[in-house]
C-alpha positions as CSV (number, residue, x, y, z in Angstrom):
1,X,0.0,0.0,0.0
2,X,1.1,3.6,-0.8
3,X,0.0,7.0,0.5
4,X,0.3,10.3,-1.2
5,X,-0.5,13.5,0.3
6,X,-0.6,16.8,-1.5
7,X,0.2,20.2,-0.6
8,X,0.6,23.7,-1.6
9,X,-2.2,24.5,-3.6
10,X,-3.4,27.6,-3.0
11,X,-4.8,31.5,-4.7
12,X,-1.9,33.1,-6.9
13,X,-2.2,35.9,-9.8
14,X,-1.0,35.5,-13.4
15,X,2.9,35.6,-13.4
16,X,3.5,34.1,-9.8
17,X,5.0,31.5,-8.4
18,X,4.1,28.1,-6.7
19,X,5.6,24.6,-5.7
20,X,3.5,21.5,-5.7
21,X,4.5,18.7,-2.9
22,X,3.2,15.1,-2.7
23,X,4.7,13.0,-0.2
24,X,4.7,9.5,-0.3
25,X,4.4,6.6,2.5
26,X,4.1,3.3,2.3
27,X,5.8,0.8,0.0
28,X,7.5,3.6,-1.6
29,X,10.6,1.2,-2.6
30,X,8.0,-0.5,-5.5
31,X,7.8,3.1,-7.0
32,X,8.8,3.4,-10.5
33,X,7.6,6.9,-12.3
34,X,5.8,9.8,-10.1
35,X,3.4,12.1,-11.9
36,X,1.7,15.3,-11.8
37,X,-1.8,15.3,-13.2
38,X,-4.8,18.4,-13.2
39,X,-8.1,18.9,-13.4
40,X,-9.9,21.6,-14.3
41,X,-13.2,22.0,-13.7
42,X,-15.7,20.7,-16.4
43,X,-12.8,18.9,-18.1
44,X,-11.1,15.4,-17.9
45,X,-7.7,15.0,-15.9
46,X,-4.8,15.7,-17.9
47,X,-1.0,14.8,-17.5
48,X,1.0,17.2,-16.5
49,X,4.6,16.4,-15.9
50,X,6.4,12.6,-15.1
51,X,9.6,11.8,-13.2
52,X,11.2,8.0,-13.8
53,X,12.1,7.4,-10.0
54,X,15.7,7.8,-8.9
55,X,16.5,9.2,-12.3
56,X,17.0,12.2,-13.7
57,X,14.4,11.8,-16.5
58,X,11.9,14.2,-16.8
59,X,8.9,14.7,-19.3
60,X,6.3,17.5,-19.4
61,X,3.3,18.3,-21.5
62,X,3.7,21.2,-24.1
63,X,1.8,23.8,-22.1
64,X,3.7,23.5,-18.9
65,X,7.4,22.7,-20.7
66,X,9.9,25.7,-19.9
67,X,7.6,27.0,-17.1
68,X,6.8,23.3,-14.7
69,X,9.4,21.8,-13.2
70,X,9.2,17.9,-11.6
71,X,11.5,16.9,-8.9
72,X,11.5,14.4,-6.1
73,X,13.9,14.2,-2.8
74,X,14.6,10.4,-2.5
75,X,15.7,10.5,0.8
76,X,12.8,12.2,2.3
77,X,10.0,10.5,-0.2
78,X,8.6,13.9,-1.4
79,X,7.8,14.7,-5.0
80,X,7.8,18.4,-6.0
81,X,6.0,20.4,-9.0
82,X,7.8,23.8,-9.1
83,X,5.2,26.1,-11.2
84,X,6.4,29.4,-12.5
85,X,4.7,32.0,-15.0
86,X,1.2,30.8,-13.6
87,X,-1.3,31.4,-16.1
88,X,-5.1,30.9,-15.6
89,X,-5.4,28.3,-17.8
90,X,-3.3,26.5,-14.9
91,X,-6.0,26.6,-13.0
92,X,-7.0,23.1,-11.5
93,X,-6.6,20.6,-8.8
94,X,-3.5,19.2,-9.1
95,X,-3.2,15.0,-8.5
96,X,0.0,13.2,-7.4
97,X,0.6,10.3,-9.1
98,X,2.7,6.6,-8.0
99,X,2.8,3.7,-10.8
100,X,4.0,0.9,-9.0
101,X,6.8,-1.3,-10.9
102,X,4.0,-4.0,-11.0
103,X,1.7,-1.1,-12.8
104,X,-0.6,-0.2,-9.8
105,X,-1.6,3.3,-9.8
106,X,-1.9,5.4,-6.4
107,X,-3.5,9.0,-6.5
108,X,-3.5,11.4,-3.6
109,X,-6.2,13.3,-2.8
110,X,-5.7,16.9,-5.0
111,X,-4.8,20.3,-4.2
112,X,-6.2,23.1,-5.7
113,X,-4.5,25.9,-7.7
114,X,-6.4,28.8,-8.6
115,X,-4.7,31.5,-11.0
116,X,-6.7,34.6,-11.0
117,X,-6.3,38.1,-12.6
């Protein structure tokens, strides 16, 4: 079994600055890509960004790429989504996603990110 628990979300203008964390406990070992996924209201969830664990490879959807950034601190379990140039379209709750190396999926529970004028 995994936990993730997001945090950070929160009210921010066009332009500014936020960073996403999901922190993972559990069987966080059988981890093998983390993910950042939104969801803006009236739409479907979307992928945002993907981290392959314990590696450096990164991949990002083309509306986020130069202004999302994914990272993770291994030692403490905590996956990061740093978001600069906000724009409203960013607007959504943001999901944490775990694939499991046996291809289980784990969410966490969303945080919201409002970008407003």
């Amino acid at each position: 079994q995994l936990q993730l628990v997001e945090s950070g979300g929160a009210l921010v203008q066009p332009g500014g600055s936020l960073r996403l964390s999901c922190a993972a406990s559990g069987s966080s070992l059988a981890i093998s890509t983390l993910g950042w996924f939104r969801q803006a209201p009236g739409k479907e969830r979307e992928w945002v960004a993907s981290i392959v664990r314990n590696s450096p490879h990164t991949t990002y959807t083309d509306s986020v790429k130069g202004r999302f950034t994914i990272f993770e601190d291994n030692g403490q379990d905590v996956l990061y989504l740093q978001m600069n140039s906000l724009k409203p379209e960013d607007t959504a709750t943001y999901y944490c996603n775990a694939r499991m190396a046996e291809g289980r999926d784990y969410w966490g529970q969303g945080t919201q990110v409002t970008v407003f004028a």
